[in-house]
C-alpha positions in Angstrom: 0.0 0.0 0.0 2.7 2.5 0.9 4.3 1.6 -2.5 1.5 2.3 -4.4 1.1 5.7 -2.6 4.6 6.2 -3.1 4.4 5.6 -6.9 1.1 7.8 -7.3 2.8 10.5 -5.2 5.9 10.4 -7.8 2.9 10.6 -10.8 1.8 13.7 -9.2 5.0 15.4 -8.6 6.0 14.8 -12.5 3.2 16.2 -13.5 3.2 18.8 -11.6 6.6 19.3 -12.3 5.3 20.2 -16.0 2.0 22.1 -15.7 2.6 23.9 -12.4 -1.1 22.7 -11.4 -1.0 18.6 -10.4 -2.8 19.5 -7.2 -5.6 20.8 -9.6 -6.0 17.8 -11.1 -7.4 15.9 -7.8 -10.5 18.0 -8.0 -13.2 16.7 -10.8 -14.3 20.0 -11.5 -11.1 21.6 -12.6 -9.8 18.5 -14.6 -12.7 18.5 -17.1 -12.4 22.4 -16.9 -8.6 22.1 -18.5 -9.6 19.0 -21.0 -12.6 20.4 -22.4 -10.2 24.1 -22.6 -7.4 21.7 -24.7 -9.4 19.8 -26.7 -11.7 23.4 -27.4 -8.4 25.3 -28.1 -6.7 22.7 -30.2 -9.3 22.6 -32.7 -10.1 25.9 -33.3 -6.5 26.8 -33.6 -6.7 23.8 -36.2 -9.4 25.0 -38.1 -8.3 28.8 -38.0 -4.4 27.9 -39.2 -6.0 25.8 -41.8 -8.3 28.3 -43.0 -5.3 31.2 -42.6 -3.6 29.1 -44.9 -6.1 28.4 -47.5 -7.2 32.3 -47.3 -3.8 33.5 -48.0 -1.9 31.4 -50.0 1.7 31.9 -51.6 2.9 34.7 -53.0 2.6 38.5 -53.1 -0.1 40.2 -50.9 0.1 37.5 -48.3 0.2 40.6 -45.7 -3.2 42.2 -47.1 -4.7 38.7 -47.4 -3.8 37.7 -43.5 -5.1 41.1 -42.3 -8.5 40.9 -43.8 -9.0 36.9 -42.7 -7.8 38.0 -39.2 -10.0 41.3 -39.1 -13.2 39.0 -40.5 -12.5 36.9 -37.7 -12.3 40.1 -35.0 -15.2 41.5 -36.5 -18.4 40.1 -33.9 -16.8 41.5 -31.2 -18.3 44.9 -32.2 -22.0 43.8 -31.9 -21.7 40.9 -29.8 -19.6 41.7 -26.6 -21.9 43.4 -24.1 -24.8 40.7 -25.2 -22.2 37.8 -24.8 -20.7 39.5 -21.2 -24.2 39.5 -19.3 -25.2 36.0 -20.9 -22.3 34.4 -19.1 -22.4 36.2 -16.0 -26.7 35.1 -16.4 -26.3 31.5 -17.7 -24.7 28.2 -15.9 -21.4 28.3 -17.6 -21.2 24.6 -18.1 -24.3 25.1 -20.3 -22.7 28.1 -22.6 -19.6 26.3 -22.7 -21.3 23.1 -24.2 -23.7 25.0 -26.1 -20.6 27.1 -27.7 -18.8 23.9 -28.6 -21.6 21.9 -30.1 -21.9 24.8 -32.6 -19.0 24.9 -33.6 -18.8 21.0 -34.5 -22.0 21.5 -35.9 -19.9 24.3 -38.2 -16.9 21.8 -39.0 -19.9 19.5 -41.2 -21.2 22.3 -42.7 -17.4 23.1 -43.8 -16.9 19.6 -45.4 -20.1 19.9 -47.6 -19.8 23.3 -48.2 -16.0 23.0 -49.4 -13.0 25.2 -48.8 -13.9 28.0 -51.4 -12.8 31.8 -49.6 -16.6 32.4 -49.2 -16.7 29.2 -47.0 -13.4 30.0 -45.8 -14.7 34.0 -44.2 -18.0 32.8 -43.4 -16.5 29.6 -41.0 -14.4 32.2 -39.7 -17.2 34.6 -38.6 -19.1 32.1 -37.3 -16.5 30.9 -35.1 -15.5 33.9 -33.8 -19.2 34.0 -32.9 -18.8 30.8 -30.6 -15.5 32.2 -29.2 -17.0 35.7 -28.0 -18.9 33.4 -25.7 -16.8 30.7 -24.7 -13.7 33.0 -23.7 -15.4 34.7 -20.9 -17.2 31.6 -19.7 -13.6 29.6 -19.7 -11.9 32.2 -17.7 -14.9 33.2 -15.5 -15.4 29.9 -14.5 -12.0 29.3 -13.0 -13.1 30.7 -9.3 -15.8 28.7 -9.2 -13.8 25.1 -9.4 -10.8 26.6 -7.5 -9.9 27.8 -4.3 -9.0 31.6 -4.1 -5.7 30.7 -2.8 -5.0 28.3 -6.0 -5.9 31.6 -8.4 -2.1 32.0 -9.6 -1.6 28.5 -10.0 -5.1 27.5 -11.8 -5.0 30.4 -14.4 -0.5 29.2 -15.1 -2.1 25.7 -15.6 -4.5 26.9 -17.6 -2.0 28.0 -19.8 -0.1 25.6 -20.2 -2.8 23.5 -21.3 -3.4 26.4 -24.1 0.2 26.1 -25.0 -0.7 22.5 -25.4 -3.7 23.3 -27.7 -1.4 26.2 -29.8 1.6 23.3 -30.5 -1.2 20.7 -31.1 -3.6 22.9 -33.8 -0.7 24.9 -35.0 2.5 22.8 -35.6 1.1 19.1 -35.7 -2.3 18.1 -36.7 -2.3 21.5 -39.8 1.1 20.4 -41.2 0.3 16.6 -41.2 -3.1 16.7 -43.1 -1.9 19.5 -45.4 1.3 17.6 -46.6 -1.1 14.2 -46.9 -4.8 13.7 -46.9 -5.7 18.0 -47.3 -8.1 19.6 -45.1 -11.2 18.2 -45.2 -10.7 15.1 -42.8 -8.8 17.5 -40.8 -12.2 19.7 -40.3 -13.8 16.1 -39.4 -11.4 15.5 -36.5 -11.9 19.1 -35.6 -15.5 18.2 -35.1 -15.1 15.4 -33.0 -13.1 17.0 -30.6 -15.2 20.1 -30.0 -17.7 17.1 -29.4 -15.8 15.7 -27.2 -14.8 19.0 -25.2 -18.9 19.7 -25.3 -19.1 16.3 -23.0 -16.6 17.7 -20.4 -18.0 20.6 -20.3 -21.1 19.7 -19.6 -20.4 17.0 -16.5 -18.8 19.8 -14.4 -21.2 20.1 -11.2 -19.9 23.2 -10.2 -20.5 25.4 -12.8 -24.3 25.0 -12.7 -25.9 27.9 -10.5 -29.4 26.4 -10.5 -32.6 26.9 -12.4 -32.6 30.1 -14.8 -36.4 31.2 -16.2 -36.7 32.9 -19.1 -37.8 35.8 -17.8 -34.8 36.3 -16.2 -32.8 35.7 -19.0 -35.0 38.4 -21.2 -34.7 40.7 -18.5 -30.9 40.7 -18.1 -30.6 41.2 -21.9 -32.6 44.0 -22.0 -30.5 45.8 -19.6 -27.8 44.7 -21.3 -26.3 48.0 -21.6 -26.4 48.7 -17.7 -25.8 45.6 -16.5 -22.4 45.8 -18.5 -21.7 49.2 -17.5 -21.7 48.4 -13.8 -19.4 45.4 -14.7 -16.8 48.0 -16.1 -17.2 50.7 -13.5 -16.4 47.9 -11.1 -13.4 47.6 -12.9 -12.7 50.9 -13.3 -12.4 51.4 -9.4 -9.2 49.1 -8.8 -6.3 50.7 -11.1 -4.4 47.3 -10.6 -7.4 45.2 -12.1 -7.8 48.0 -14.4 -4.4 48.4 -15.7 -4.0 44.3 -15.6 -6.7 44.0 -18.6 -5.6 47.1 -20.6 -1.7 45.8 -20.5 -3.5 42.1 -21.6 -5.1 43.8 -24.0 -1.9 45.6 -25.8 -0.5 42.4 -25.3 -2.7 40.7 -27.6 -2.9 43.2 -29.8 0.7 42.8 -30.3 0.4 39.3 -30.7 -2.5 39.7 -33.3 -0.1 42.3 -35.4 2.5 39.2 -35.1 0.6 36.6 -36.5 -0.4 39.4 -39.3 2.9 40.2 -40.6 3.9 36.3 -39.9 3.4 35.3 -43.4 5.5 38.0 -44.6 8.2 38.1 -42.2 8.7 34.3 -43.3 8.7 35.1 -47.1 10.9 38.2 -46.9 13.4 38.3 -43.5 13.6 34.4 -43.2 13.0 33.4 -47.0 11.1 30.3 -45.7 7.7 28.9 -47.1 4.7 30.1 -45.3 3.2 27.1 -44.3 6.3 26.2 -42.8 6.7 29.1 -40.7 5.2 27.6 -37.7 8.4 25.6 -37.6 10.6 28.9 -36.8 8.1 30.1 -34.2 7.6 26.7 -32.4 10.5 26.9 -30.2 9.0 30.1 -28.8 6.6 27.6 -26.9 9.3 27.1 -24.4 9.9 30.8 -23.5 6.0 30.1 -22.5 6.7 27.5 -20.5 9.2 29.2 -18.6 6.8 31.7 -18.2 4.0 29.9 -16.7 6.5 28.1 -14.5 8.1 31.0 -12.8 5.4 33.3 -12.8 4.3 31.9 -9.3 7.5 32.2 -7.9 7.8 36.0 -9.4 4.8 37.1 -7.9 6.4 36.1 -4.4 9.0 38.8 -5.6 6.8 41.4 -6.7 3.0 42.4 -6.6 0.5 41.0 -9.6 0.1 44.1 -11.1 3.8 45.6 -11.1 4.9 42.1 -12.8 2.4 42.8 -15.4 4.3 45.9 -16.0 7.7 44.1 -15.9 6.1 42.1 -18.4 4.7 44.3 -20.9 8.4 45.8 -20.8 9.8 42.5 -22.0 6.9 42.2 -24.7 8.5 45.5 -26.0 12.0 44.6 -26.5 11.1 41.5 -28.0 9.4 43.0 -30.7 12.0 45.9 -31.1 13.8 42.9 -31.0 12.4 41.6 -34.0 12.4 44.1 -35.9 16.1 44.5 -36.2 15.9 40.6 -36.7 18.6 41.7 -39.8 21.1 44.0 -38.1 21.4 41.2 -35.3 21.6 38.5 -37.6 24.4 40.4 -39.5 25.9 41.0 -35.6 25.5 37.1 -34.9 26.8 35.9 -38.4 30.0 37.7 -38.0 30.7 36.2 -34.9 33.4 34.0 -34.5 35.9 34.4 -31.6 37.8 31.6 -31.8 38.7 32.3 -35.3 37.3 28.3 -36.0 34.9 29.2 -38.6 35.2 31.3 -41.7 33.4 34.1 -41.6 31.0 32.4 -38.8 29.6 29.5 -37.2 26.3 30.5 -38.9 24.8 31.3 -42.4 22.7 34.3 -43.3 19.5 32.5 -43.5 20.6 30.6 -40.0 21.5 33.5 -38.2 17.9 35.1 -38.9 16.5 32.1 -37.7 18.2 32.2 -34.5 17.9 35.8 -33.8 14.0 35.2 -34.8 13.5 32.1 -32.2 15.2 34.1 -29.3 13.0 37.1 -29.8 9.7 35.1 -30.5 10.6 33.1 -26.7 11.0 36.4 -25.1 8.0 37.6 -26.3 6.1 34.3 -25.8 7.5 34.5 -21.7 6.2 38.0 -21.8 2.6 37.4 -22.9 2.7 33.9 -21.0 3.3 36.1 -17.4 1.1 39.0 -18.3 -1.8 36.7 -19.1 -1.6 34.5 -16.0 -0.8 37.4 -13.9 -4.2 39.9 -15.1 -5.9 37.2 -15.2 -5.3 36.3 -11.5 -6.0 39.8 -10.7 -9.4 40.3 -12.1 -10.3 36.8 -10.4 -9.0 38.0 -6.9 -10.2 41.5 -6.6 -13.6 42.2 -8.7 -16.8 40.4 -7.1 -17.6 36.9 -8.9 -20.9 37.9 -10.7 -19.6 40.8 -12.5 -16.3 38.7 -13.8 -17.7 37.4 -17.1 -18.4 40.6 -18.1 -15.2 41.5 -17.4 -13.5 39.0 -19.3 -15.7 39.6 -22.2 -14.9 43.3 -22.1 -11.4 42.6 -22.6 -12.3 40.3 -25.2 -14.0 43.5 -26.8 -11.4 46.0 -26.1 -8.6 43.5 -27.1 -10.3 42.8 -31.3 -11.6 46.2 -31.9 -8.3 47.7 -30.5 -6.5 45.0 -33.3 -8.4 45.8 -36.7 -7.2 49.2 -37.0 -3.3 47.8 -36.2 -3.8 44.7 -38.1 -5.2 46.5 -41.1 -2.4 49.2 -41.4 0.4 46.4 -40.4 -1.2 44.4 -43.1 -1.4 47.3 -46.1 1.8 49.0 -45.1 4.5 46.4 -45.2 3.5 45.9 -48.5 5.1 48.8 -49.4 7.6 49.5 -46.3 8.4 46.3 -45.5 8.0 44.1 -42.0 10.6 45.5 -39.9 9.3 49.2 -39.7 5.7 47.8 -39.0 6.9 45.7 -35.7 8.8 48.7 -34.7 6.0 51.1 -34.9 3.7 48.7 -33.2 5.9 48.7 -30.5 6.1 52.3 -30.1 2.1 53.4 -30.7 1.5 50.1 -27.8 3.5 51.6 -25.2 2.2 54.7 -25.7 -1.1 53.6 -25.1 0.0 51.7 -22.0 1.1 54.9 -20.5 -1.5 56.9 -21.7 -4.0 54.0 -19.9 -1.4 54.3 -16.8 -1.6 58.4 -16.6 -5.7 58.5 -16.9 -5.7 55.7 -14.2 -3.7 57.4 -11.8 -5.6 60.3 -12.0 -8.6 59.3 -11.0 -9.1 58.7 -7.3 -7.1 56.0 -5.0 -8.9 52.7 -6.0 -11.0 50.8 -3.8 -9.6 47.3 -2.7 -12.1 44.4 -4.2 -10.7 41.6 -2.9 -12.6 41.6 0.8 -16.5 41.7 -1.5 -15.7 39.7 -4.0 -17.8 36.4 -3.5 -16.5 33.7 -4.4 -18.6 29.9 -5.3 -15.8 27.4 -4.8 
């Protein structure tokens, strides 16, 4: 018997080891909460790459052509946010969360009979940013209520992880393997099954249901839609380090949504690589975001939430300065040779830009990793419980609308400047806004401290 424990102790401690959250996965609630979130994740980020792909193609343009796909996929979030907000904060979450997903594996068979023409292509798209209006909100705002309060830090690092998971899995394996072989279609077929499959964990999590909800009700809260959400964001408006947690997630995303933008040509022109093999260069970034998610609970022992969201943000800037002077560096690293062993270098031209490319995209990958399981914790710990899927949703809101006008200019104007002058004037017009959204917070008055109201359903 005390071998067995033994052994099962070891199981927990390895896994552990990797996701920062084995404890977590004792509790029924949270376990079916992370595999329904992977198997969610990994399929849309299957069916989106695939559909980037198809949308843009080879060839010239490929920056234009990535804009508008990812702007038609930002799009709902201009009519739909406030509606989807109160609906979560309303609804049993389990319910939207099941609901969300069984939609969109109802939208994978309508993409295998309607084909992969671009109509199909934007319209799937649409629809599934549709889907993900809802389920974001109800993913992250369900968190406190399968989780201790005291386990915050380490649910939303696990969390993650398991979305790194999903981004390695529907990016760099399952894409890749049925676009070299079979094409996409039985791809969009698997994609279906596991949004079925994450529908069924979803639903079997007790703790999410919040009892009978009438109709009435339900009319009622969307018809105040616009109050209801309101209140949510003056809640948020009263604790600057809440506040300034989801505006410095939102840049951050932003910045991430310019990245995958310009990706396409960034490969074709600085790296001189095939698009659909870009995902290659950019993997290894994955474990800057595990380091991320693994030290962010011992840096918050260091520093408060909200100044290592900061410390963060400052990283997420370098990186992309970084980035774009992917060239100079790579000249700098190619002509590096101390030893005099190699002649000129130990590295090519083409090598050295792939190097200087990996380091950058891990920093920035840590960055964005920290910031999102730090703001995240924030908003769960200090804003009350019912007013936290509207939250969520408002960043959701703030974070596409804030990215089309970015994504669009990125997307036009390295057609004719280039990549490298884009990614450095993204950096500069996000950190301006950060401490633009810094100054107007820190004039208003001295914020009140959420964290003793908050209720929380455990």
């Amino acid at each position: 018997m005390t071998e067995e424990a033994t052994k099962a102790s070891r199981r927990r401690w390895r896994w552990e080891s990797l996701t920062g959250g084995g404890v977590l996965f004792q509790e029924d609630g949270f376990r079916r909460l992370w595999i329904g979130r992977v198997l969610s994740h990994a399929a849309v980020n299957t069916v989106l790459y695939t559909l980037l792909i198809l949308a843009v193609g080879e060839g010239s343009g490929s920056s234009i052509k990535s804009a508008l796909f990812i702007t038609a996929y930002l799009l709902p979030t201009a009519t739909l946010g406030t509606i989807s907000g109160v609906l979560v904060d309303r609804l049993p979450k389990n319910l939207v969360l099941t609901v969300a997903n069984l939609v969109r594996a109802g939208l994978m068979l309508v993409l295998l009979m309607a084909g992969t023409s671009l109509p199909a292509v934007y319209g799937i798209a649409l629809l599934l940013a549709i889907t993900s209006q809802v389920a974001s909100p109800a993913e992250s705002a369900a968190v406190p209520q399968v989780v201790r309060t005291d386990q915050l830090t380490m649910a939303n690092s696990t969390n993650n992880f398991g979305g790194l998971v999903s981004q390695v899995i529907g990016f760099a394996v399952l894409p890749p393997l049925f676009l070299n072989t079979v094409g996409p279609r039985p791809l969009f077929f698997i994609a279906a099954l596991m949004f079925g499959a994450s529908a069924g964990f979803f639903l079997l999590i007790r703790s999410l249901r919040t009892g009978p909800v009438t109709m009435a009700s339900t009319v009622k809260a969307v018809r105040n839609i616009r109050t209801q959400f309101a209140e949510g964001w003056e809640r948020l408006s009263a604790d600057m380090a809440a506040y300034m947690g989801v505006i410095i997630m939102v840049l951050a995303s932003t910045a991430s949504l310019v990245a995958v933008t310009l990706m396409p040509r960034f490969a074709q022109d600085t790296l001189d690589i095939p698009v659909r093999n870009a995902i290659f260069v950019f993997l290894p970034a994955a474990l800057g975001a595990v380091v991320g998610l693994r030290l962010v609970q011992l840096l918050e022992r260091w520093m408060p939430k909200a100044w290592l969201v900061g410390v963060a943000f400052a990283l997420l800037a370098v990186s992309f300065g970084g980035l774009s002077l992917t060239i100079p560096f790579a000249g700098m690293l190619e002509d590096f040779n101390p030893l005099g062993a190699f002649k000129p270098g130990p590295f090519g031209e083409t090598t050295a830009r792939i190097v200087v490319t990996i380091f950058f995209s891990a920093l920035a990958a840590f960055s964005i990793s920290v910031i999102g399981v730090a703001s995240r914790s924030l908003v769960n710990e200090r804003l009350p419980l019912e007013v936290q899927g509207r939250v969520f949703a408002a960043q959701v809101v703030l974070t596409n609308l804030a990215s089309i006008p970015p994504i669009l200019l990125a997307g036009f104007l390295s057609e004719v400047f280039g990549v490298a002058p884009m990614m450095f004037l993204t950096m500069v017009i996000l950190v301006a806004a950060a401490g633009w959204s810094l100054a107007r917070a820190m004039s208003r008055p001295q914020p009140l401290d959420n964290a003793e109201t908050r209720r929380t359903t455990v």
